[in-house]
Each structure stands twice: as C-alpha cells, then as structure tokens.
C-alpha positions, 0 to 999 in steps of 0.5 A: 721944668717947661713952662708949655703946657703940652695941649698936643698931649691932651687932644691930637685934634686941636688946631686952634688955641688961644696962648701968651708968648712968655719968652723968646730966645734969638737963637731958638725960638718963641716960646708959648705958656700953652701949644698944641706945636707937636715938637718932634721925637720918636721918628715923628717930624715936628708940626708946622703952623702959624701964630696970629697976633695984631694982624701979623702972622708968623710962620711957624717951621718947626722947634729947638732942642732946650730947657723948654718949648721953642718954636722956630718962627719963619727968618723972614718973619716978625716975632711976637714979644713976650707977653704977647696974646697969640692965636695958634694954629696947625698945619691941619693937612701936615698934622693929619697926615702924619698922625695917620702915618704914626698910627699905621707905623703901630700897625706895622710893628704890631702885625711884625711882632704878633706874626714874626717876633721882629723888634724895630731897630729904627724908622723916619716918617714924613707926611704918607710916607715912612720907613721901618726898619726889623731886626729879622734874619729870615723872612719868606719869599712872600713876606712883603705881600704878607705884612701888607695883606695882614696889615691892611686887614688890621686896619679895616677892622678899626680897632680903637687907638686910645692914649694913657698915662702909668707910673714908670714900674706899671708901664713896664710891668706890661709884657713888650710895651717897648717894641724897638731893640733898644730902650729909648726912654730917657732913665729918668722918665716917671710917667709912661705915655701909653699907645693902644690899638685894641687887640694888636698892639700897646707901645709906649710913644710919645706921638700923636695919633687917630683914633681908630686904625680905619682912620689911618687909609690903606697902607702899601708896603712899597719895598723891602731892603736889607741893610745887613745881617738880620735887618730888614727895612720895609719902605710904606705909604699911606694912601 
C-alpha cells in the first residue's frame, strides 16, 4: 500500500500543496504523505517540480519505481528529512504542456479509431511533442492530411474531457475502452480510471489532461512512417 496520497488524480490543476515528508530512501528518493508529482506511465513522462522547506529548495527531476512514491531530488541539492512540513510545487509550463499533448494524443486515437479501425500498438510524448504508433496494413495516399484535418475539426468543437472511476467488471463491460492492441492493465487492478472526450473517445488511462479538447491548441501531423507490415507511425505537435 502507498502512503502518497495521489492529488495529481484528484485535480490535474493543482500546482501548489502543503505536505510531510514521511520517508526518504538514498537510492530512490523522498517520499511525500500528499503529492500532485505526476510519476509517469502510459507513455506520459513524469513531472518536474520543487519542494520548499526552511528556506531551502529542492529540485525535483523526476520519480523512482517502488513500493511507493519516490521523488527524485536534483544530486546537487539538500534533501528534507522525515517529518519535514514542505510546500510542493509543479513545473506549470511542463505539466500543462503535456496535459495538452496527453489529451490531444486521445484525440488522435479516437479520430483512427472511429474513421479506420486502427488500434495503438505503442507511443512516447514529451512537452508538444509525440508519437503514435497503429496497427494499420493500408492507408490512402491522403491519410496524414486526413487525420490531421479530422483531428483538428474534434478539437475545435471542444468537446468535454471528464475523468471517472469503475469497478474493474463495469469498466470493461464498456465497448473498446482499451484502445492499444495489447491490455497494459496490470491483471489485478480493481478500479478502472476512465478518460472521456464526449462524443469521440473513452479509454482507460491513467494520465492527467485538459478539460476540453479546444484546451489542447492545434495539432500538426508531422510525418508519418512505417515500422514494418501493418504498422504506422504518425509523429504530432502541438501548437
């Protein structure tokens, strides 16, 4: 069991929170009673940010794979010793930016879907930035223009993007609410976290997002490639 209590599931707009610093471990990192630190998964990179305590600051580069939380503290800077009252605090820009990336990647999955039948078989964002690769054997000779035009009109209609949770037998009780070609859910997940962009797209993800497409900008399709039989890779940006 994690002692983090997640605030970066609660509210993707926090950037500020008060917290207590309830371990540290030299090899991993700090851990935090309460964090909005997104840690990373699903293709969405982890949040940078600092932790403010007795007029030190401690950078924050990242997090640790464990039994719990772990935030990576910058090599040159003090760590906070268990106990310690901390402030938090994102990387607004970073965080922003790949909420819009995030968001417009389920834009990007939702218009392949509906319009070509094509699953995920893999993808990386970074701030603005991303790939997404289909499992798609044939696409027309117009097919980048045609996602990016079809994309881009999805968006401008900003359509709501709400977040929910289900019990595990509801959430896949929902037609195709796995979009990637293979079920990445660990088995023994009970509760389903829910993406909805209103009359496009639900997925279950586990990232953080906008809340309406119009949020997300304007999305170029930048190249497309093929990384062998039936897979296409689209490269996107966000601007």
């Amino acid at each position: 069991m994690t002692h983090t209590h997640r605030l970066d599931l609660d509210d993707a707009t926090l950037r500020e929170w008060d917290a207590t610093v309830v371990g540290v471990d030299p090899e991993r990192g700090i851990v935090l009673d309460r964090s909005a630190f997104y840690p990373g998964g699903g293709g969405q990179p982890p949040d940078h940010g600092v932790l403010l305590w007795g007029g030190v600051r401690t950078r924050i580069l990242g997090t640790a794979k464990g039994d719990d939380l772990y935030l990576v503290p910058h090599e040159e800077d003090p760590v906070p010793p268990a106990g310690t009252a901390v402030r938090g605090a994102l990387d607004d820009r970073r965080r922003t930016e790949l909420m819009r990336t995030h968001s417009g990647l389920h834009v990007l999955t939702g218009v392949v879907f509906r319009d070509f039948g094509a699953l995920v078989t893999g993808g990386n964002m970074e701030p603005l930035t991303a790939r997404m690769d289909f499992d798609l054997a044939e696409v027309p000779p117009d097919f980048k223009d045609r996602v990016a035009e079809a994309v881009n009109a999805e968006i401008r209609t900003d359509r709501r993007i709400t977040v929910s949770t289900l019990p595990r037998d509801e959430a896949f009780a929902i037609p195709d609410i796995i979009r990637t070609a293979t079920n990445l859910l660990p088995p023994g997940i009970e509760v389903v976290r829910i993406v909805d962009i209103d009359g496009l797209d639900t997925q279950a993800d586990g990232g953080t997002h906008v809340a309406s497409t119009a949020m997300i900008g304007r999305m170029e399709v930048v190249k497309m490639e093929s990384k062998g039989r039936g897979f296409r890779r689209l490269r996107v940006r966000i601007v």
